[in-house]
N, CA, C and O of each residue as an XYZ file, in Angstrom:
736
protein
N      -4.577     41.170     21.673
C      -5.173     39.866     21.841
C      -5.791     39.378     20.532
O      -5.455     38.282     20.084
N      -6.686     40.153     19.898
C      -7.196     39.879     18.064
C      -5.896     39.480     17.388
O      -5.869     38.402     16.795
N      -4.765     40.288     17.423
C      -3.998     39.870     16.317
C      -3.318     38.418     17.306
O      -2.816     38.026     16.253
N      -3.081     37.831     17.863
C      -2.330     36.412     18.257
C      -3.655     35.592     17.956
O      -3.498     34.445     17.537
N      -4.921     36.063     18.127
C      -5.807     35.162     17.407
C      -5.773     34.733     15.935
O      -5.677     33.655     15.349
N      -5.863     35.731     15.658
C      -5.308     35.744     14.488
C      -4.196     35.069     13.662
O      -4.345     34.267     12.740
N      -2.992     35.580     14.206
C      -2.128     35.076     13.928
C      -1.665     33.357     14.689
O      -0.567     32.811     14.587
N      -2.722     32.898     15.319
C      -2.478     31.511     15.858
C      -3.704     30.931     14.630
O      -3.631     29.705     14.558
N      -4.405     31.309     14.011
C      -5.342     30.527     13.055
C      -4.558     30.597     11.920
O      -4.426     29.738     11.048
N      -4.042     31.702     12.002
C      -3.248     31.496     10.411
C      -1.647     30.661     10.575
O      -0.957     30.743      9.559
N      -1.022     29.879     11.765
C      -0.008     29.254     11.696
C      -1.004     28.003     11.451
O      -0.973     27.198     10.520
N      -1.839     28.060     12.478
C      -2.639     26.459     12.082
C      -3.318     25.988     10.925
O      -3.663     24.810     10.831
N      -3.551     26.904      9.962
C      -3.946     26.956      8.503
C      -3.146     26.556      7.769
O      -3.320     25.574      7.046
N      -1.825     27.437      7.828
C      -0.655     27.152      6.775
C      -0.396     25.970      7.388
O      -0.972     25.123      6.705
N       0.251     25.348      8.464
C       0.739     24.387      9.135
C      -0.053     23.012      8.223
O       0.548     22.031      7.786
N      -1.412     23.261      8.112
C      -1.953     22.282      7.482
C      -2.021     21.634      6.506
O      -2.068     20.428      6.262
N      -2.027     23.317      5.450
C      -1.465     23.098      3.980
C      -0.489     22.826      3.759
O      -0.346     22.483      2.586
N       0.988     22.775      4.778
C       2.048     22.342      4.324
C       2.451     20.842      4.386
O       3.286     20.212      3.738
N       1.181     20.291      5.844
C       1.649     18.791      5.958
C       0.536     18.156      4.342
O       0.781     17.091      3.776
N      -0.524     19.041      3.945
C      -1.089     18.087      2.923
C      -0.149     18.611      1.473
O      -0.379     18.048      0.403
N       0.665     19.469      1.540
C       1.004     19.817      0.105
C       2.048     18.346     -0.455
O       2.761     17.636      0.253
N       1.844     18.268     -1.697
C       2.954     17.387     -2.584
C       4.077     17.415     -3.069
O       4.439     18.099     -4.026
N       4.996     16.334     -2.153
C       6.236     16.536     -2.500
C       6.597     17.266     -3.740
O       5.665     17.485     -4.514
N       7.984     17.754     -4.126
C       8.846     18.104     -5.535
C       8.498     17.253     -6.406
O       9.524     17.170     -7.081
N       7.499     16.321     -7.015
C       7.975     15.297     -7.945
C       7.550     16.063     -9.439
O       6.966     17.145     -9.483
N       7.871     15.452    -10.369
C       7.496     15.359    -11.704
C       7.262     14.722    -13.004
O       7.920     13.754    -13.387
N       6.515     15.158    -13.541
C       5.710     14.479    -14.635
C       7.160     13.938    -15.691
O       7.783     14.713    -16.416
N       7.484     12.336    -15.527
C       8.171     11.653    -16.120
C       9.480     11.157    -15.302
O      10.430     10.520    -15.755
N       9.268     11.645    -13.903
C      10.426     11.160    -13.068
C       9.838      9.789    -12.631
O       8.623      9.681    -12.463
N      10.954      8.402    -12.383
C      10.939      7.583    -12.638
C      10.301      6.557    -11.167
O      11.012      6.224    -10.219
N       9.579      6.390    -11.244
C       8.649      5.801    -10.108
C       9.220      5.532     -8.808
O       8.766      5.901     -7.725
N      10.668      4.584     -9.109
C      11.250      4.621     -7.735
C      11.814      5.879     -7.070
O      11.759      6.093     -5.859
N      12.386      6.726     -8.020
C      13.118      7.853     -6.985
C      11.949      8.674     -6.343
O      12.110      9.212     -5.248
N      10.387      8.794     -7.261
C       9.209      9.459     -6.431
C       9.079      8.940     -4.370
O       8.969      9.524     -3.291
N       9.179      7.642     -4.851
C       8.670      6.899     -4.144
C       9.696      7.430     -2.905
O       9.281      7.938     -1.863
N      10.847      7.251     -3.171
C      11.991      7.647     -2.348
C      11.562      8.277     -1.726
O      11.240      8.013     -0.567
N      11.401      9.428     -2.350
C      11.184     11.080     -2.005
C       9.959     10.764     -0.611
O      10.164     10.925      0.592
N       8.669     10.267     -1.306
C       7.613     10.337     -0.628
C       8.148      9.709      0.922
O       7.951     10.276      1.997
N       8.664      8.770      0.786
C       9.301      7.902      2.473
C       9.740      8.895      2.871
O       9.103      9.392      3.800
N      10.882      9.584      2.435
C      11.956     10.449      2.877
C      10.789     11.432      3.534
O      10.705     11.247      4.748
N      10.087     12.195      3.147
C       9.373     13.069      3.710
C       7.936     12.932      4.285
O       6.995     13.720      4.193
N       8.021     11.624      4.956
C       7.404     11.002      5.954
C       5.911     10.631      5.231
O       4.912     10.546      5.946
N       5.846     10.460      4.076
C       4.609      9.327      3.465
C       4.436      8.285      3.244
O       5.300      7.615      2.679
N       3.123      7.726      3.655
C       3.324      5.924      3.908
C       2.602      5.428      2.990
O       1.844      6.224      2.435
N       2.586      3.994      2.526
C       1.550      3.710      1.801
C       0.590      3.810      2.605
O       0.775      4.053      3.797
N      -0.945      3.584      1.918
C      -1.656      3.676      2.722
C      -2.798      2.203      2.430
O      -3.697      2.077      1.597
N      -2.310      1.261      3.472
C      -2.616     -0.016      3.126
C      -4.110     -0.326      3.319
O      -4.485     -1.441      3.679
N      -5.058      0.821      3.038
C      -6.585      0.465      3.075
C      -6.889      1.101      2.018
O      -8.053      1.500      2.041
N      -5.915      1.539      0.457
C      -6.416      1.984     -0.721
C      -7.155      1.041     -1.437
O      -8.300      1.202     -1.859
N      -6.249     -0.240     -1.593
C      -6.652     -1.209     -2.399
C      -8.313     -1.546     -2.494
O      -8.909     -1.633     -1.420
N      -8.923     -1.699     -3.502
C     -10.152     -2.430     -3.017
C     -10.519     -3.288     -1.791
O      -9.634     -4.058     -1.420
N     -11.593     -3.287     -1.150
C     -11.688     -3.923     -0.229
C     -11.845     -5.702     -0.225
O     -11.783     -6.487      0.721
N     -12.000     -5.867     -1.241
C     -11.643     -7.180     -1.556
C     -10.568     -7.640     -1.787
O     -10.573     -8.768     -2.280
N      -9.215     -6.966     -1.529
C      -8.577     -7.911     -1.369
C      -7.587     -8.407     -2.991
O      -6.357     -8.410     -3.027
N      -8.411     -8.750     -4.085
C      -8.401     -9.510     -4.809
C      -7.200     -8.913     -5.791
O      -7.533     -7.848     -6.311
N      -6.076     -9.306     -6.098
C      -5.337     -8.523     -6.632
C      -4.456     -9.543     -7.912
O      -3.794    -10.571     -7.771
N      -4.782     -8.768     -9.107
C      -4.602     -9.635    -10.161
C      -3.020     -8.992    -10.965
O      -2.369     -8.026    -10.568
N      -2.700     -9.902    -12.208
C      -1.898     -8.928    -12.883
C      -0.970     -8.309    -12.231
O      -0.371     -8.901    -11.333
N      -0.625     -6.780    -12.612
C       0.535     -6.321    -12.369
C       0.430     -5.644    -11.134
O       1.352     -4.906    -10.786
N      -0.751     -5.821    -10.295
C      -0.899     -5.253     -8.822
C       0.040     -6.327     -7.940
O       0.812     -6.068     -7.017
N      -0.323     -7.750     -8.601
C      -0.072     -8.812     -7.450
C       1.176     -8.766     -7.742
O       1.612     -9.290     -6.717
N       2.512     -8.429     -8.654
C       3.369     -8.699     -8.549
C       4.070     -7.428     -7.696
O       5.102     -7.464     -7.026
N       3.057     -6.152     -7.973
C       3.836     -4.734     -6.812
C       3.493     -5.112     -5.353
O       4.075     -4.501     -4.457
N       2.652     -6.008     -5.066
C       2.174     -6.322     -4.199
C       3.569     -7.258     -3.072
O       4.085     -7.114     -1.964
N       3.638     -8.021     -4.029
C       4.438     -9.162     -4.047
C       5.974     -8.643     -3.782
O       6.652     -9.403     -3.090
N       6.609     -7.430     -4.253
C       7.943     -7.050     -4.735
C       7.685     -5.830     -3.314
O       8.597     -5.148     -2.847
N       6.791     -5.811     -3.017
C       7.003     -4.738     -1.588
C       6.037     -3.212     -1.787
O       6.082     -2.256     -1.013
N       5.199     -3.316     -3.020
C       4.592     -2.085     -2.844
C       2.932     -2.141     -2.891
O       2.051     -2.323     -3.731
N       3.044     -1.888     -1.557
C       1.419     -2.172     -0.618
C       0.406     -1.230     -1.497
O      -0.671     -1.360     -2.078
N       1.492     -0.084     -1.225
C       0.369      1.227     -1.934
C      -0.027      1.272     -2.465
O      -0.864      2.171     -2.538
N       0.185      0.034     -3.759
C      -0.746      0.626     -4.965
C      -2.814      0.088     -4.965
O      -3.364     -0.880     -4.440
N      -3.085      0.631     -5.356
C      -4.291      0.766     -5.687
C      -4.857      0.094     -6.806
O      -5.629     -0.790     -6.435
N      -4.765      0.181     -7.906
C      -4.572     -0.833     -8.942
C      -4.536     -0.354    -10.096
O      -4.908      0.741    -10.520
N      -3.974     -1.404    -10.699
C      -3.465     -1.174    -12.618
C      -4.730     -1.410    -13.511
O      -5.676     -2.196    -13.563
N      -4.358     -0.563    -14.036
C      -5.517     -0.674    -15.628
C      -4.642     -1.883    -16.566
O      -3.446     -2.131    -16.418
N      -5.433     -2.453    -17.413
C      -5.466     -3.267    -18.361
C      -4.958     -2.785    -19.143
O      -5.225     -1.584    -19.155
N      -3.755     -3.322    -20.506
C      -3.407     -2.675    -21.819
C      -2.716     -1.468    -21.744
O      -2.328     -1.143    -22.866
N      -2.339     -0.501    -20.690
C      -1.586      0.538    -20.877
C      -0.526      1.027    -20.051
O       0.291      1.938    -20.182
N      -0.966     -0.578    -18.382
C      -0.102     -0.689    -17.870
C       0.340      0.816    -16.856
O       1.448      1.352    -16.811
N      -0.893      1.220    -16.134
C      -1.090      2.265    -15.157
C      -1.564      2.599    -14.083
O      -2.689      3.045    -13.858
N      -0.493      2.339    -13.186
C      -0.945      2.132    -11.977
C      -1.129      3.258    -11.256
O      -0.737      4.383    -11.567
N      -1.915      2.847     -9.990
C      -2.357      4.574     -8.993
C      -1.882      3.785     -7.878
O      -2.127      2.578     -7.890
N      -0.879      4.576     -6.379
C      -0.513      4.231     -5.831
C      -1.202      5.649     -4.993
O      -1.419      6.800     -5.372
N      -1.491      4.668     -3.201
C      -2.114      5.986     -2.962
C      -1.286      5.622     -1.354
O      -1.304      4.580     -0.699
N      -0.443      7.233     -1.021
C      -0.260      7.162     -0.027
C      -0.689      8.282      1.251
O      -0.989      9.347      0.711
N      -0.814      8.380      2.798
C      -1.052      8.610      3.327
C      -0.056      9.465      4.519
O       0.782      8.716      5.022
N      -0.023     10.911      5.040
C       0.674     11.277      5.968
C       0.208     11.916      7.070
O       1.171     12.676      6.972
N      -0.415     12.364      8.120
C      -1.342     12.429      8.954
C      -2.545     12.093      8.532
O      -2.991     10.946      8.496
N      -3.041     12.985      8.237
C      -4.566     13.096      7.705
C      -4.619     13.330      6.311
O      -5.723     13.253      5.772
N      -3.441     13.651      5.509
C      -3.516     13.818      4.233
C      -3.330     12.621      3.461
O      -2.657     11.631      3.748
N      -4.073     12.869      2.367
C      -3.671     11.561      0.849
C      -2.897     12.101     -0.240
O      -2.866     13.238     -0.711
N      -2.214     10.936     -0.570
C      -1.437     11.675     -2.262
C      -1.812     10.111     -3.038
O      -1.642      8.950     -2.667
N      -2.373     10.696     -4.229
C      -2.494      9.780     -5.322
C      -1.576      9.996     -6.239
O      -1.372     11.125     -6.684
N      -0.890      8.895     -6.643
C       0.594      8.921     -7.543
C       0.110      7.725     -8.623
O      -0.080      6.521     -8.450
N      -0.041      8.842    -10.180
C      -0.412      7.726    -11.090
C       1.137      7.647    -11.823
O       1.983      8.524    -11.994
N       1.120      6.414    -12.123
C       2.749      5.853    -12.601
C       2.170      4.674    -13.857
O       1.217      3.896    -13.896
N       3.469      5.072    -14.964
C       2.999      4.492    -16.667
C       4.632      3.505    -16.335
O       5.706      3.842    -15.835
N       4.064      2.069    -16.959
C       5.098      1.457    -17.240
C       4.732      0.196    -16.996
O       3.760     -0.194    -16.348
N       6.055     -0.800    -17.880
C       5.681     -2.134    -17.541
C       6.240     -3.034    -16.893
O       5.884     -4.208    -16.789
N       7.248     -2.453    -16.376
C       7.644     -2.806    -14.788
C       8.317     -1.960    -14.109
O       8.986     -1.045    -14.591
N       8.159     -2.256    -12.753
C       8.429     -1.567    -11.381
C       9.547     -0.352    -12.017
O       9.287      0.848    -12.107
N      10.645     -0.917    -12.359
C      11.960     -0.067    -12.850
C      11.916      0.866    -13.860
O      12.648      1.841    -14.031
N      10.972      0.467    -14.521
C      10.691      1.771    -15.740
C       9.321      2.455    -15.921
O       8.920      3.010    -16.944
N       8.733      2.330    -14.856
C       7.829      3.462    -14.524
C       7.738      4.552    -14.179
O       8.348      4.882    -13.162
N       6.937      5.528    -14.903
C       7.274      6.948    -14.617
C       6.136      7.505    -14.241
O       4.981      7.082    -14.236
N       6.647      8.583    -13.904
C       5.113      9.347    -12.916
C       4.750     10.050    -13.958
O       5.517     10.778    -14.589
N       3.046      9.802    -14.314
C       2.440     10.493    -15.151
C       1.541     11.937    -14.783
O       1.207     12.911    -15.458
N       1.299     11.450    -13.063
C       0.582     13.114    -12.753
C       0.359     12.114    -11.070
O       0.782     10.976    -10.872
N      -0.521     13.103     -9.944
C      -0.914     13.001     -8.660
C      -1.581     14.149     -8.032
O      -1.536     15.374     -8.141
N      -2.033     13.534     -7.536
C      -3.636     14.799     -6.599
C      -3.261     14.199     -5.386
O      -2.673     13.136     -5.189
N      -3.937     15.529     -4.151
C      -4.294     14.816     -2.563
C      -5.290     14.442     -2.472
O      -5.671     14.380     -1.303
N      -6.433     13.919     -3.673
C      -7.590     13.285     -3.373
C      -7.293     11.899     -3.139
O      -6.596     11.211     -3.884
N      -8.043     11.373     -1.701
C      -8.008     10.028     -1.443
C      -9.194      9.256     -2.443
O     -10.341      9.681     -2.582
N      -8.822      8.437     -2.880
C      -9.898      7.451     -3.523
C     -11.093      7.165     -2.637
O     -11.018      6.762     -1.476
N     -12.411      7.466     -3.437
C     -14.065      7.382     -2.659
C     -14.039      5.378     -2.858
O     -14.087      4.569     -3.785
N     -13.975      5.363     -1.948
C     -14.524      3.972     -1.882
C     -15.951      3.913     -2.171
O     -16.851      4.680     -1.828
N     -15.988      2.443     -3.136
C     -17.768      2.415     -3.121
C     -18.506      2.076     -2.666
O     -18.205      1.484     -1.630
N     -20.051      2.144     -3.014
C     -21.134      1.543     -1.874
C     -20.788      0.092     -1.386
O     -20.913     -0.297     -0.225
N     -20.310     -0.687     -2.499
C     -20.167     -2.074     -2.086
C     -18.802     -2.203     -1.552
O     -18.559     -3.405     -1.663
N     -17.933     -1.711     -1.111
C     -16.789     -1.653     -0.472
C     -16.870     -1.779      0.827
O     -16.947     -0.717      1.445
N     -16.876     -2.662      1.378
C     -16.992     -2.417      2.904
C     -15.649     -2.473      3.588
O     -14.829     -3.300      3.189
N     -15.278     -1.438      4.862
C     -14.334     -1.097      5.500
C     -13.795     -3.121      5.482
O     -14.534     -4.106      5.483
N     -12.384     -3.042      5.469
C     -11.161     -4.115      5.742
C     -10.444     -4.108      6.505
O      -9.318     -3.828      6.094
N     -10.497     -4.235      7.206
C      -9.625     -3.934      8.511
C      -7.798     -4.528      8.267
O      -6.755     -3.926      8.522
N      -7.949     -5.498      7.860
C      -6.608     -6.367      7.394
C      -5.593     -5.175      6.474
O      -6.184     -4.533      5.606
N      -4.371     -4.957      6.647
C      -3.185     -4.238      5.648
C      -3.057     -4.930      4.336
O      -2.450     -5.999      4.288
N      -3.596     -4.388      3.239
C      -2.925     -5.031      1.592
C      -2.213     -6.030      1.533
O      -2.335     -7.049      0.855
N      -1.468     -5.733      2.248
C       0.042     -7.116      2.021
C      -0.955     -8.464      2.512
O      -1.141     -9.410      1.747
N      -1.474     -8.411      3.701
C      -1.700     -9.607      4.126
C      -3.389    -10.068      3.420
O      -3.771    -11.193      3.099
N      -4.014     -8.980      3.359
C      -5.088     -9.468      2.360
C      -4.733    -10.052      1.055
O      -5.598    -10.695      0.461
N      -3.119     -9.848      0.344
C      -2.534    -10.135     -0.259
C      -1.926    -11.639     -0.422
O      -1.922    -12.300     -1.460
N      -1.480    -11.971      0.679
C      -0.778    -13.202      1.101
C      -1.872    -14.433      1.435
O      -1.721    -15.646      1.581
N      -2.895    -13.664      1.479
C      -4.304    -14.373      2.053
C      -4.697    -14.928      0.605
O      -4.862    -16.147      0.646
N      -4.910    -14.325     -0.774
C      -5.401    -14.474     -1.855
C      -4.197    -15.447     -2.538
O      -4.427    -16.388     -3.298
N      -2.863    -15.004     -2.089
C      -1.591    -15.614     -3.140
C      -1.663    -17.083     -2.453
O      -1.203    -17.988     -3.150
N      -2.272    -17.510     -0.951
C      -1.875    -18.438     -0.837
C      -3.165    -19.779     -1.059
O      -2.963    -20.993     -1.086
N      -4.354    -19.111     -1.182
C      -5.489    -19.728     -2.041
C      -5.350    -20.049     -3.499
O      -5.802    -21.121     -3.902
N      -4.690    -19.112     -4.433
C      -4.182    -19.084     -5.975
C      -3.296    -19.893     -5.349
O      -3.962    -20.638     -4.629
N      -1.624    -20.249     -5.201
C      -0.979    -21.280     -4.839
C      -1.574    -22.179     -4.887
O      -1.808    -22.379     -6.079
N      -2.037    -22.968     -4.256
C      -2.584    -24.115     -3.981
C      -3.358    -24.804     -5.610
O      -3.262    -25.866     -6.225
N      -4.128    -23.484     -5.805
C      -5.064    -24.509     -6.963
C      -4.554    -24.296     -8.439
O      -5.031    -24.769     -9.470
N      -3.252    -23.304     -8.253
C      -2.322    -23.294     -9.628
C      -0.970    -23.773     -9.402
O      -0.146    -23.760    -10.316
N      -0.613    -24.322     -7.894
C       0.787    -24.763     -8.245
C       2.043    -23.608     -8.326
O       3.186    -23.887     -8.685
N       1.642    -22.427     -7.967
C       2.400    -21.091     -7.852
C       3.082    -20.830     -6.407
O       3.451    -19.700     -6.086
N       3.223    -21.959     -5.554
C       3.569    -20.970     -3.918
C       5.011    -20.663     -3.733
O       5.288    -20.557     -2.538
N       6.186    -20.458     -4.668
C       7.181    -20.406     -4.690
C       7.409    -19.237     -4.093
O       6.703    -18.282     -4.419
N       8.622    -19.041     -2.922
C       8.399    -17.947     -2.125
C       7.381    -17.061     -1.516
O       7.460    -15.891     -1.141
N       5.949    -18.309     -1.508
C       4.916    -18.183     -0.164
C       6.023    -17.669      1.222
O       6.165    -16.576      1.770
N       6.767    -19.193      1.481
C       7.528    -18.810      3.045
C       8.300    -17.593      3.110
O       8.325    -16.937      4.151
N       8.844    -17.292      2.220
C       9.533    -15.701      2.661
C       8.417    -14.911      2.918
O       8.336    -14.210      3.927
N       7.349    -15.000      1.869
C       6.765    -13.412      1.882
C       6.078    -13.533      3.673
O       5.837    -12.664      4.511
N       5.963    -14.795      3.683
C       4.801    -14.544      5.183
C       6.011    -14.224      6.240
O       5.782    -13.433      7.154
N       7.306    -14.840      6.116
C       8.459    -14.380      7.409
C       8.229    -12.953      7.051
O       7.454    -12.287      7.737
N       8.583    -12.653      6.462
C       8.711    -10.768      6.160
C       7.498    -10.345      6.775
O       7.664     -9.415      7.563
N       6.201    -10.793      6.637
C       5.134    -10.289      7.334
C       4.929    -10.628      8.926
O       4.374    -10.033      9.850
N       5.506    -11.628      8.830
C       5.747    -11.754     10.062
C       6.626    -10.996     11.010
O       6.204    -10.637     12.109
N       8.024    -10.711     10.535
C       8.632     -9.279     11.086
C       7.913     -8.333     10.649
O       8.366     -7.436     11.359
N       7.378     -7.994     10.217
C       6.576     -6.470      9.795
C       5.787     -6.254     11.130
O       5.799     -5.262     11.859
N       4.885     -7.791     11.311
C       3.727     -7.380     12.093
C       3.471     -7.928     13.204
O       2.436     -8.276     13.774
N       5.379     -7.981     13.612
C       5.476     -9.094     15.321
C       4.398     -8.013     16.248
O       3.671     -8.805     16.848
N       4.022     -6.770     16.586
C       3.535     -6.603     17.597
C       1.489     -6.658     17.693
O       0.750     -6.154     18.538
N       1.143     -7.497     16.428
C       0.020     -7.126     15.640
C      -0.534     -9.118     16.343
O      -0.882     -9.924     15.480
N      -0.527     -9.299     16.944
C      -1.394    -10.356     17.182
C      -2.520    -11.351     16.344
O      -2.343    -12.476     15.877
N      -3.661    -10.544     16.342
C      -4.799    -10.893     15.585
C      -3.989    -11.336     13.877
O      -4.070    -12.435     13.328
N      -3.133     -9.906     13.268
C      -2.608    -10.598     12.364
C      -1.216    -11.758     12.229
O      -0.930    -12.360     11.194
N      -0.546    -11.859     13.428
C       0.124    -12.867     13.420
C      -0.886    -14.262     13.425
O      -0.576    -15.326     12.889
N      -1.894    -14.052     14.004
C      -2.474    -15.879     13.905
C      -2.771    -16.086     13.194
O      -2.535    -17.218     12.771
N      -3.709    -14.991     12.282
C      -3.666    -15.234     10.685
C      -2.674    -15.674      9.912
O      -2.888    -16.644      9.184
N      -1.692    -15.185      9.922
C      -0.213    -15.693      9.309
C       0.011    -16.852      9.256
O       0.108    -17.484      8.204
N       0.152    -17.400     10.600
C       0.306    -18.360     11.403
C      -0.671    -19.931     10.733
O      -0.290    -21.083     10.530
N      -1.922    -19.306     10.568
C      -2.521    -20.408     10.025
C      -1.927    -20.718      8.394
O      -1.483    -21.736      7.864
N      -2.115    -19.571      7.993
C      -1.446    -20.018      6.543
C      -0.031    -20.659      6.418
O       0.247    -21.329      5.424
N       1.061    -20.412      7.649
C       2.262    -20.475      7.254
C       2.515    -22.228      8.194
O       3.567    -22.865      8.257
N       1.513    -22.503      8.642
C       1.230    -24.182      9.002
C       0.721    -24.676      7.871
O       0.924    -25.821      7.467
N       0.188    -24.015      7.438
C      -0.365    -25.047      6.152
C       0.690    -24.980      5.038
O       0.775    -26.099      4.533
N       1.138    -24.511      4.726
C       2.319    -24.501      3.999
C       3.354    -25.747      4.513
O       3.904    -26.395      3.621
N       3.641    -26.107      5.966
C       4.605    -26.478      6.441
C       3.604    -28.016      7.068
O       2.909    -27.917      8.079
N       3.673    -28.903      6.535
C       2.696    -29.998      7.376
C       3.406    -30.370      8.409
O       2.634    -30.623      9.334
N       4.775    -30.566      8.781
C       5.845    -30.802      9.614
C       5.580    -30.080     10.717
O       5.614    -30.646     11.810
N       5.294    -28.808     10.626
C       5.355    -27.952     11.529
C       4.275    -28.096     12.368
O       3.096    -28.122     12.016
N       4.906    -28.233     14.010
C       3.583    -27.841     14.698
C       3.244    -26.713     15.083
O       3.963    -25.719     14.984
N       1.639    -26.739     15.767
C       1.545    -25.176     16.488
C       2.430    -25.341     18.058
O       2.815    -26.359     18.633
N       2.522    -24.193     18.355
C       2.724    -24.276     19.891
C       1.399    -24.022     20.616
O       0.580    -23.125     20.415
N       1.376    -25.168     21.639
C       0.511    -25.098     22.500
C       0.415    -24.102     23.432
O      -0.495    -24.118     24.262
């Protein structure tokens, strides 16, 4: 009876370390095939890395924009982003060098999740749409909303069973459209 105790703490131990361990990747492999990898072996972004504000400038708003939620954000001048994703209960931080999407390479990654700070308060909203929320305020007062309407259809299939964030959508993607009515 000791040893199946035993030996049931130590499957649930290893079991654990294997769902938090980090994929095969390596230092200079090229951002998209990481990324691959990470989907392939069931890691998601994890769309509550970003600051909680939301506010996404530079070369975040265009990974943002091109489909990658995960990232966390770019440094200034060296062009280095941290992308942080999530698989049960585990985190992987994936720092990636480059100056665009296609020629970025993985410079290193930990399973430490990013400490949010004191002034960070929990966001309930997914990146993308805290995203679409900021791109479509910038639009307006720079004249930038060119492929606003796709990005919100795409969010809109993303997040048909998500309610609260479809009406959000919804308001932005009427205002975009003056033609358009609501349904009553």
């Amino acid at each position: 009876m000791k040893n199946r105790t035993i030996t049931s703490i130590f499957l649930i131990v290893a079991t654990s370390i294997a769902q938090a361990a980090s994929p095969a990747l390596g230092v200079g492999e090229p951002f998209i095939k990481a990324q691959e990898k990470l989907q392939a072996e069931g890691w998601r972004a994890d769309l509550s890395a970003h600051a909680a504000s939301g506010e996404y400038t530079g070369v975040e708003r265009q990974l943002v924009q091109d489909g990658f939620a995960e990232v966390d954000y770019c440094s200034l001048g060296e062009s280095l982003c941290v992308f942080q994703y999530i698989r049960n209960n585990a985190c992987l931080r994936l720092h990636a060098k480059g100056e665009e999407t296609r020629s970025m390479k993985i410079e290193s990654w930990s399973n430490q999740c990013r400490e949010k700070g004191a002034s960070e308060d929990v966001n309930p909203l997914p990146a993308d749409v805290r995203y679409a929320m900021q791109w479509r305020g910038d639009c307006d007062n720079f004249g930038q909303c060119e492929g606003m309407n796709e990005y919100l259809r795409n969010l809109e299939k993303k997040y048909a069973g998500q309610p609260a964030i479809l009406k959000l959508l919804g308001a932005y993607d009427d205002s975009l459209q003056p033609g358009r009515r609501k349904a009553q």
